[in-house]
C-alpha positions in Angstrom: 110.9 -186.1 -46.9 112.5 -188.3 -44.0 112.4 -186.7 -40.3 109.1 -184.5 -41.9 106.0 -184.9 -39.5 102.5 -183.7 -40.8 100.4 -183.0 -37.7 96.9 -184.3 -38.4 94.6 -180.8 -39.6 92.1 -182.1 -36.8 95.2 -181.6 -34.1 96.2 -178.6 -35.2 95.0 -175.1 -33.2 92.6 -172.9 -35.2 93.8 -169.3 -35.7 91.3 -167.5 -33.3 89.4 -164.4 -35.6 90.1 -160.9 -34.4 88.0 -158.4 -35.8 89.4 -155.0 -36.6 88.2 -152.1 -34.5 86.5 -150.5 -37.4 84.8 -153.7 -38.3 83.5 -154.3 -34.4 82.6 -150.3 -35.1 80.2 -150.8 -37.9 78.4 -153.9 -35.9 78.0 -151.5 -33.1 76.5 -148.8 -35.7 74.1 -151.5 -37.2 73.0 -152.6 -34.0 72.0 -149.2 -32.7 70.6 -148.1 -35.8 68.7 -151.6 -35.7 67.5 -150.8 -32.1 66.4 -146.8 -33.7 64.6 -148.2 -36.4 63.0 -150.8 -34.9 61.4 -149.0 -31.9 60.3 -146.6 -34.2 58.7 -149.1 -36.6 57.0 -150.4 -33.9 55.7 -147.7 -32.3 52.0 -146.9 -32.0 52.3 -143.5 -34.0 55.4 -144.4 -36.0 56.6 -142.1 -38.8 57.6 -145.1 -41.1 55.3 -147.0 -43.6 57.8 -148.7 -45.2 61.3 -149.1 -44.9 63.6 -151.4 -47.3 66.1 -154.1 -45.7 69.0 -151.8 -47.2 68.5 -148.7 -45.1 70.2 -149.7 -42.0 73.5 -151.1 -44.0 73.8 -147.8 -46.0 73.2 -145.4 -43.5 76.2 -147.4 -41.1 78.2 -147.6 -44.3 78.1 -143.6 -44.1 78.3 -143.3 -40.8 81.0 -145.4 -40.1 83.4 -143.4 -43.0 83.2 -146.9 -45.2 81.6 -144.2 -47.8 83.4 -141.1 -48.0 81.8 -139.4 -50.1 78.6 -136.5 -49.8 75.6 -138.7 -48.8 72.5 -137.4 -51.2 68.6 -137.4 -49.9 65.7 -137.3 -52.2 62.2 -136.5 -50.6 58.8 -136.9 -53.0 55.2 -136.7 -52.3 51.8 -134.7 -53.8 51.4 -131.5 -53.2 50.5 -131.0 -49.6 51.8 -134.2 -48.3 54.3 -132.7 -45.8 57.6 -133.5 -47.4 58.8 -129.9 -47.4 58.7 -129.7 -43.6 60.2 -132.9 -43.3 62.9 -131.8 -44.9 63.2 -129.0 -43.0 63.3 -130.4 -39.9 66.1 -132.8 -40.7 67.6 -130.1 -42.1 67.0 -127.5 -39.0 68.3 -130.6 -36.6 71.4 -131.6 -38.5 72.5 -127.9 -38.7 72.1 -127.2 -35.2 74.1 -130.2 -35.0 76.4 -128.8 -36.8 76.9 -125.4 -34.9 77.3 -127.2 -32.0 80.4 -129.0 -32.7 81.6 -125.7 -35.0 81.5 -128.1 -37.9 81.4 -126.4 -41.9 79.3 -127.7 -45.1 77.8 -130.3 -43.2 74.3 -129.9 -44.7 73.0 -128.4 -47.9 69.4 -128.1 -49.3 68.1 -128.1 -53.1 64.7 -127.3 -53.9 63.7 -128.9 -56.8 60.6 -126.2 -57.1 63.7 -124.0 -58.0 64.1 -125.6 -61.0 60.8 -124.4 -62.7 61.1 -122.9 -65.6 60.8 -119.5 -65.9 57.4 -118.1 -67.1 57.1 -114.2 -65.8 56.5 -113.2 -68.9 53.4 -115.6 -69.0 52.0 -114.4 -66.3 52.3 -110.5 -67.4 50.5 -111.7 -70.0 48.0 -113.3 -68.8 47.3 -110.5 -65.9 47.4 -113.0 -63.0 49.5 -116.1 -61.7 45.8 -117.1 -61.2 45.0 -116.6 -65.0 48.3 -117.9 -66.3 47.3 -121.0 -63.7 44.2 -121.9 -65.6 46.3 -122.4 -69.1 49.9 -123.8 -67.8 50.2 -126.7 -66.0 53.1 -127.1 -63.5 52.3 -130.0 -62.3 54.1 -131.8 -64.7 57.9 -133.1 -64.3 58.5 -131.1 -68.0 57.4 -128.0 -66.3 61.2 -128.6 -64.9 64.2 -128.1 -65.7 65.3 -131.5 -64.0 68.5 -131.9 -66.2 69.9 -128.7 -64.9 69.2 -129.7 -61.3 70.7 -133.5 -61.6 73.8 -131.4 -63.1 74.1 -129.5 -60.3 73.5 -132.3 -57.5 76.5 -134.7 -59.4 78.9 -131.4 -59.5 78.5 -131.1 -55.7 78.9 -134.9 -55.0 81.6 -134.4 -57.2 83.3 -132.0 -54.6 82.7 -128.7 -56.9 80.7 -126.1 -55.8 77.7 -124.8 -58.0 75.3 -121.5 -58.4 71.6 -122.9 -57.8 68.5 -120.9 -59.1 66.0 -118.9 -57.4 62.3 -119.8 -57.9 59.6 -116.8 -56.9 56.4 -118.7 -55.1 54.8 -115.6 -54.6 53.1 -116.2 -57.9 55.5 -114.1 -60.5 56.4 -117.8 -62.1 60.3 -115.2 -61.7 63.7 -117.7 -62.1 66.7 -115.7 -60.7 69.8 -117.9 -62.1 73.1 -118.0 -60.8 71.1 -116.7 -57.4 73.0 -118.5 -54.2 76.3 -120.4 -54.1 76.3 -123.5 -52.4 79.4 -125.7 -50.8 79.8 -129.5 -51.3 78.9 -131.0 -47.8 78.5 -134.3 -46.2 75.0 -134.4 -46.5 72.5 -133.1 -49.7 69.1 -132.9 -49.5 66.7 -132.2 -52.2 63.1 -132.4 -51.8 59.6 -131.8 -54.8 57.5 -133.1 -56.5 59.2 -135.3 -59.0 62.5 -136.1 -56.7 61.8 -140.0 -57.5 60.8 -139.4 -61.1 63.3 -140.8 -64.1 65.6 -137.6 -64.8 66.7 -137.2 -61.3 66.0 -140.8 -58.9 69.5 -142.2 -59.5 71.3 -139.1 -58.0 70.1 -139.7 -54.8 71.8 -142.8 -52.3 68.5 -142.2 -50.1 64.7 -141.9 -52.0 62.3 -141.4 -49.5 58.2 -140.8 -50.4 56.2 -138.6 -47.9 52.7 -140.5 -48.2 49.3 -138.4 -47.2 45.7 -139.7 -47.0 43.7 -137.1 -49.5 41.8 -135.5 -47.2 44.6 -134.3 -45.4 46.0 -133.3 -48.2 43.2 -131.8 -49.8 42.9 -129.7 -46.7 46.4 -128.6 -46.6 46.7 -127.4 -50.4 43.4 -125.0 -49.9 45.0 -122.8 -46.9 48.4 -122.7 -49.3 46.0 -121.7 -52.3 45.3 -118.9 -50.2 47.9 -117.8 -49.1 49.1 -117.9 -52.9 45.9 -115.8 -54.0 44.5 -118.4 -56.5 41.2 -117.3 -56.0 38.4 -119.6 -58.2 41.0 -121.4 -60.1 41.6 -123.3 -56.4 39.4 -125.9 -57.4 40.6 -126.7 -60.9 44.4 -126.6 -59.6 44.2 -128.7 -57.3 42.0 -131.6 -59.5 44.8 -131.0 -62.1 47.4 -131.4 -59.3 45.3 -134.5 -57.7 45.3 -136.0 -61.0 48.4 -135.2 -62.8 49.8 -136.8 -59.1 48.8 -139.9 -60.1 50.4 -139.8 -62.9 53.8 -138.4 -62.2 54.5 -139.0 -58.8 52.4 -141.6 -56.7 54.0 -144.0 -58.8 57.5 -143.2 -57.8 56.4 -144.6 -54.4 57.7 -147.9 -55.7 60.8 -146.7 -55.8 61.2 -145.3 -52.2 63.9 -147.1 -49.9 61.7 -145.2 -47.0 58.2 -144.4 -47.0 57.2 -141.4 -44.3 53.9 -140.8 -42.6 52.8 -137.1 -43.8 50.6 -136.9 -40.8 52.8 -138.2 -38.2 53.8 -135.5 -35.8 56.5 -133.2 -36.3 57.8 -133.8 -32.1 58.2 -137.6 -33.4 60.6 -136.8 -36.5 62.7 -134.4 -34.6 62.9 -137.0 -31.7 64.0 -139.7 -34.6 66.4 -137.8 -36.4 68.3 -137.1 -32.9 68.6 -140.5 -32.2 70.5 -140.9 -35.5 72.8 -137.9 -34.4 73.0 -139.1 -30.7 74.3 -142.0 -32.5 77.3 -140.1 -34.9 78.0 -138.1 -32.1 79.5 -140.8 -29.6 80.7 -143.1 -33.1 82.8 -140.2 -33.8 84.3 -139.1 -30.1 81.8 -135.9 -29.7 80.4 -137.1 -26.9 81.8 -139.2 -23.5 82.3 -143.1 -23.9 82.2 -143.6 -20.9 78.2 -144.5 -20.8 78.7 -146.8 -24.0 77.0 -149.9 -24.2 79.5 -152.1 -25.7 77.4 -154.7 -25.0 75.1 -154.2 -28.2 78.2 -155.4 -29.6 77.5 -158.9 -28.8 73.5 -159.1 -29.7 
């Protein structure tokens, strides 16, 4: 058309980019949780032995609200390798957390050893837990009732809240159904034997393995047969637990986004994990921003 001037593409002014303030918020998540991860990796004594690429990205991706929606932990290991008081340390910390800032269903715990089937009348039978021991094996994921627990982990993430079972350690091999009623809440953590195993792995966002050397291990699940009064069928439990562990759960390793230390020291989580809620607590206003270092923002 006459009087119509095309300016030349190399004369014209490139549109500066502007990132939104969430977007320049989930950099400075990533960056900080890059910085955690990484001085923990490297220290001497660090709790990790392996952690995927993905971790960082899907934790900021909860953190930052990108994901809405209950975030769900799985925790597997042998018996003895710590993963229990793992969990409840992250769970103690993120609750106190939580009463802090007077905060509701932030946190809830399922224990997959909950899901045992129940075998009282077995034991009656056989006069003993130790007795009925020798002839049932429970280390086995069919010892389980895994599709009742994967039910109730996707009716919580589903926002409903669910009656979990009651397992009786104390060596009755007692299931009290319908025993405790438990809240949907931003984080669910579930923690046994067979976490990572095929019924159950794809219900958690976060599988993480709890790795032990044997003789730690070893020496761990003889002061709990003990306390459980197993008497002379220590021994062959634990060979059947050793073994059946190789089978069933070492394997699931592989499938671990995290692998923990069992033996690192308990100071070093609790340390960790506050990092990580140092870190929600000034993302989300809890704390003064004035100390910020926006700086990371550029790194």
């Amino acid at each position: 058309m006459a009087g119509l001037m095309i300016k030349d593409k190399a004369e014209m002014p490139l549109k500066k980019y502007k990132p939104s303030s969430h977007k320049l918020n989930l950099i400075y998540i990533k960056n900080r949780l890059n910085k955690i991860f990484s001085r923990e990796i490297n220290s001497p004594k660090s709790i990790f032995v392996k952690v995927n690429d993905n971790v960082v990205n899907k934790i900021a991706s909860f953190i930052s609200g990108d994901l809405k929606r209950s975030c769900s932990v799985g925790i597997a290991g042998e018996t003895a390798s710590g993963k229990s008081t793992i969990a409840f340390d992250i769970i103690t910390k993120i609750q106190e957390f939580a009463d802090n800032y007077s905060l509701n269903n932030v946190i809830t715990r399922i224990n997959i050893d909950d899901y045992y089937y129940d075998r009282s009348e077995m034991v009656k039978a056989a006069g003993s837990f130790a007795n009925f021991a020798k002839n049932y094996d429970l280390d086995v994921p069919e010892a389980l009732e895994l599709e009742l627990m994967k039910e109730h982990m996707t009716r919580l993430m589903e926002g409903e809240s669910v009656m979990l079972p009651k397992y009786d350690m104390s060596g009755t091999a007692k299931r009290y159904d319908n025993f405790s009623l438990v809240k949907p809440s931003r984080v669910i953590i579930s923690e046994g034997l067979f976490a990572l195993t095929d019924k159950i792995v794809d219900a958690f966002d976060f599988k993480i393995y709890v790795d032990v050397s044997r003789e730690v291990q070893k020496e761990r699940f003889y002061i709990r047969a003990a306390e459980r009064d197993l008497g002379d069928s220590s021994d062959e439990v634990y060979e059947n637990a050793y073994k059946k562990a190789q089978i069933y759960v070492h394997p699931t390793a592989a499938r671990a986004d995290i692998v923990l230390s069992g033996e690192a020291d308990r100071a070093d989580y609790k340390r960790f994990i506050n990092e990580i809620i140092e870190l929600i607590e000034d993302v989300h206003g809890l704390k003064s921003f004035e100390e910020r270092p926006y700086n990371l923002l550029m790194k």
